[in-house]
C-alpha positions, 0 to 999 in steps of 0.5 A: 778807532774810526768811531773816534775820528769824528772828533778830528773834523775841527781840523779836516784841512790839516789832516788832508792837506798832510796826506797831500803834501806826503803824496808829493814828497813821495813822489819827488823822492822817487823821481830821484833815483830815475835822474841819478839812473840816467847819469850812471848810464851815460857815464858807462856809455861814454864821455863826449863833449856835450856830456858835462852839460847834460850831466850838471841839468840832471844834477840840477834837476836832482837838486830842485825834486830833493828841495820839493821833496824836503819842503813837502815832508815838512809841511806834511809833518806840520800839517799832520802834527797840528791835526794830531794834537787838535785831534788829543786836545778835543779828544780830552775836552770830549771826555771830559765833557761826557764825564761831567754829564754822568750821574753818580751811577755812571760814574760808578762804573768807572774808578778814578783812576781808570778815568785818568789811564783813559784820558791821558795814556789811552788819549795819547796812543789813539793821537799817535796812531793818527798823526802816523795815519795821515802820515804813513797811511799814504806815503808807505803804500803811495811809495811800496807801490809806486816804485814797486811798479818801477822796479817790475817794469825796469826788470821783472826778474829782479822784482821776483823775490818780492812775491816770495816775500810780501806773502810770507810777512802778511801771513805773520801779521795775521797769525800774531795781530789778534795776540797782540791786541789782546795782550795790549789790553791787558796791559791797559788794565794794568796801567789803571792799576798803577795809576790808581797805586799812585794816586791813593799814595799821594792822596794819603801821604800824611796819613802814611808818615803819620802811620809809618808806612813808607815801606809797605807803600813802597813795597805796594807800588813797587809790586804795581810798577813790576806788574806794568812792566811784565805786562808791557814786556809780554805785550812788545814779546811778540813785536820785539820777535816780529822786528828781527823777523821782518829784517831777516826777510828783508835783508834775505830778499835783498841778497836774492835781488843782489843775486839775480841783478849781479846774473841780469848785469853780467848777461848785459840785459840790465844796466848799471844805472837802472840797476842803482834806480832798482836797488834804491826803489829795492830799499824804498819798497822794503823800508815802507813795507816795514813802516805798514807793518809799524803803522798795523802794529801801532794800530792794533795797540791803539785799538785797546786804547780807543775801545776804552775811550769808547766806553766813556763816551758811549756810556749813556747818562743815566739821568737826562733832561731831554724831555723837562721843561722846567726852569725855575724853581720858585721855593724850596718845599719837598715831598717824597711819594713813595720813593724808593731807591736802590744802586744799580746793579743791585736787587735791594732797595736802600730807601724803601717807601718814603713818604714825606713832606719839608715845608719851604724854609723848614729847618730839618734834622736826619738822623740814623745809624750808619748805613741807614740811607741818610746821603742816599735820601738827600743825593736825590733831591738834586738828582745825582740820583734818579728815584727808582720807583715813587715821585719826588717834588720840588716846589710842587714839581717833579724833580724829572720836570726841571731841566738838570742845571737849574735844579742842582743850581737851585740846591746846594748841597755840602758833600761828606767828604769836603773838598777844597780846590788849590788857590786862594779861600776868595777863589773857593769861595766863588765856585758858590758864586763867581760874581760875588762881592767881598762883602758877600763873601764876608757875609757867607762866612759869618753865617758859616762862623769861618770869618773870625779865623779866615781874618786871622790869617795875615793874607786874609781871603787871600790866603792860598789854601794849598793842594786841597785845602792842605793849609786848613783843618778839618774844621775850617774845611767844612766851615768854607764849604758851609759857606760856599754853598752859602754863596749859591743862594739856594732855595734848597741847602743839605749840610751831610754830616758837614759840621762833624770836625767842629765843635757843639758850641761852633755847630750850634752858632752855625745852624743859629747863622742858617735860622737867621741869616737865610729864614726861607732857604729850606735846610736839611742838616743830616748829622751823627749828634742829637745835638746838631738837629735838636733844635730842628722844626722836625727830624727825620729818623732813618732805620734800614733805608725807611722813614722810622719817625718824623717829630722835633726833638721833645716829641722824639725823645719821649716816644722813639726808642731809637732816637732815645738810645742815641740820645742816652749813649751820647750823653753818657759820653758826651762830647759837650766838653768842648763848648767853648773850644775844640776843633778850629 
């Protein structure tokens, strides 16, 4: 939890100013009860004529510590609410921030919806802890401590039940605090759990009307909510035991206090007045003692939740920059040494040896079956990937030279999975470039054979593509992927597998666009159909993470047995019945 709170320095005079102001409503409030002793004791004593005059003083001096007292405790709460919430807001944007320099093997340590459980619930519970510190860490002990020296100094007899007391509930707090750390924990894990049930439901919502499976989904989420619940009401158990506890020891040592106070009056060596004044701080010492049981307990909930963030942000990048130099990257030539590569964690190496070279502007095919490697390859041209052993160049230079931003500027890279932002197709299309003109964007997707349709729509590039890109098919998707990436302008464009929803007549109008349209930008096209690579300068053939062949089409087909039985089964069942139609 401490390590955390040097994301709280932006707001240090907030956060020391709330303990400050609480120090002072603490101790107003407790100069109250003297004021109040002094008039009961001066009634008891006996009415006179100046009597009324000294009364409406103390009343007067009541009523200006009761307005300080209000003024203090409200700048306090502000002071410690706008810390707080400075304190979460940074903390996300922290997180956040450490997330966008992971690789993709950092990333893989984390599940999505874990991320979220970290960066919403976890972030929440450290925050609440805080404003509670800098609220309750001064004003519970500043007031247990202050009129507990009032109260011993009034009357040491009353005060005893105090040392019977306090011993007793610290010794419950160190028997149960580890117990409940622990089960906190468990807890958390769950809350990744739920959030992930909730956002796989979500994500797949038509795919689950589309299968019919409301009620296995319910009956999954339904599962993932009891598991929640059980887990919370195991970790409160102990706390909803512990409260009803501390309030038997409170109230028992109030009847003790009651006790001896009601035998000190009787033997007249306490006064009434100074009696009310005890029994006030009495109530004072018992309530705030309970708040440092709160505040502990709160704590050691928060614990949980900061060892979590913790992870995030003590998890170190796997790739960095520290020591590149390199800024630009003056073409688009690769050339893979030696490189092989495998998954952390992992003992077995996915590419295994590669050894090639792309000239700048090349048009390059990858083929291979699934699993082969194909993503894993090119994943590494930009760095989302390091090479575990060997050395890949881009023009001419090591990619570990270049500083990270500028190589990945430099490559554009059109993922598997398509994604698509809400907002409009213009707005989507600018995460290319977000200074690009409309005729730029125009341009892009006739490379990309996404104009004609992207003008069909009555909004044109106005068009608000939904959560996702839910207002588009599969498809068009890609093709508006195609063409952001177009936008970059890079030295260095991977389409993986991005042309797999659209079909062979409108694939072979975009590798024609790419040929024409942007001549020195080297494109590498992986693909499951031959008909996609075949026109190709060369194409690379992956078999189990290795370079298997290198050639263009004829070469391949009349030499290569894998690549002829791709061919063969493809044209057996081909899929050239859509030449002049199929996927939009």
């Amino acid at each position: 939890m401490f390590k955390l709170l040097r994301y709280a320095k932006k707001y240090i005079i907030p956060a020391m100013l709330s303990p400050v102001l609480m120090i002072g409503e603490v101790v107003l409030e407790l100069l109250i009860p003297l004021v109040m002793a002094d008039i009961v004791n001066l009634v008891q004593s006996g009415m006179t004529e100046d009597s009324m005059d000294v009364i409406l003083r103390l009343g007067l001096k009541m009523l200006l510590y009761a307005i300080g007292s209000l003024f203090c405790g409200a700048m306090a709460a502000r002071m410690a609410a706008v810390a707080g919430m400075g304190f979460g807001a940074t903390l996300r944007e922290e997180i956040m921030g450490r997330i966008q320099k992971f690789s993709f093997s950092n990333i893989d340590h984390f599940s999505t919806a874990s991320l979220i459980t970290r960066i919403t619930t976890d972030v929440n519970s450290v925050q609440n802890t805080f404003v509670m510190m800098i609220r309750m860490l001064f004003r519970a002990p500043v007031m247990f401590v202050v009129a507990l020296a009032i109260t011993i100094t009034k009357s040491r007899q009353v005060a005893m039940p105090f040392t019977v007391a306090l011993p007793l509930i610290a010794i419950i707090l160190i028997i149960f605090a580890p117990i409940t750390l622990k089960r906190f924990k468990k807890m958390f894990k769950m809350f990744d759990s739920f959030n992930a049930s909730i956002q796989e439901n979500l994500t797949n919502v038509r795919v689950v009307k589309a299968y019919v499976r409301s009620d296995y989904e319910k009956a999954k989420f339904k599962k993932a909510n009891d598991d929640l619940m059980n887990a919370a009401l195991h970790a409160e158990k102990l706390m909803i035991m512990g409260m009803p506890t501390f309030t038997i020891i409170m109230y028992g040592t109030i009847l003790a206090i009651l006790y001896v106070a009601a035998k000190a009056i009787s033997a007249q060596t306490l006064l009434i007045g100074d009696f009310s004044a005890i029994f006030t701080y009495i109530m004072q010492i018992l309530v705030h003692f309970l708040m440092i049981v709160m505040l502990i307990a709160q704590f050691f909930m928060s614990q949980a939740s900061a060892k979590r963030i913790l992870e995030v942000m003590e998890e170190v990048p796997d790739i960095n920059d520290d020591s590149a130099t390199v800024t630009d990257v003056k073409e688009g030539s690769i050339e893979f040494k030696n490189v092989s590569f495998r998954y952390a964690g992992s003992q077995k190496d996915v590419i295994k040896n590669a050894t090639f070279k792309i000239e700048s502007g090349e048009m390059i095919g990858i083929i291979g079956a699934t699993g082969s490697a194909k993503t894993s390859l090119v994943q590494l041209i930009p760095r989302l990937y390091d090479v575990t052993e060997g050395e890949l160049l881009v023009g001419g230079v090591n990619v570990k030279d270049y500083k990270i931003f500028n190589l990945r500027d430099a490559v554009s890279m059109v993922l598997q999975k398509n994604v698509l932002f809400s907002g409009t197709i213009a707005e989507n299309l600018r995460w290319g470039n977000k200074n690009a003109t409309d005729q730029e964007l125009v341009e892009a997707c006739k490379i990309a054979d996404a104009h004609s349709f992207v003008s069909s729509f009555p909004d044109g590039y106005k068009t608000d593509l939904g959560q996702g890109g839910v207002n588009v098919s599969g498809g068009q998707k890609q093709r508006l992927c195609i063409a952001r990436a177009i936008l970059k302008k890079p030295k260095i464009l991977i389409l993986d597998d991005s042309t797999s929803a659209v079909d062979t007549f409108t694939d072979s109008k975009i590798r024609k666009g790419l040929r024409e349209c942007i001549p020195d930008t080297t494109k590498i096209i992986i693909a499951q159909r031959i008909s996609s690579v075949s026109d190709c300068d060369k194409i690379i053939i992956l078999d189990e993470g290795g370079i298997n062949d290198i050639g263009n089409h004829e070469e391949l087909l009349s030499r290569n047995e894998i690549y002829q039985d791709i061919y063969n089964s493809q044209q057996k069942g081909s899929d050239d019945f859509d030449v002049m139609g199929g996927a939009l």
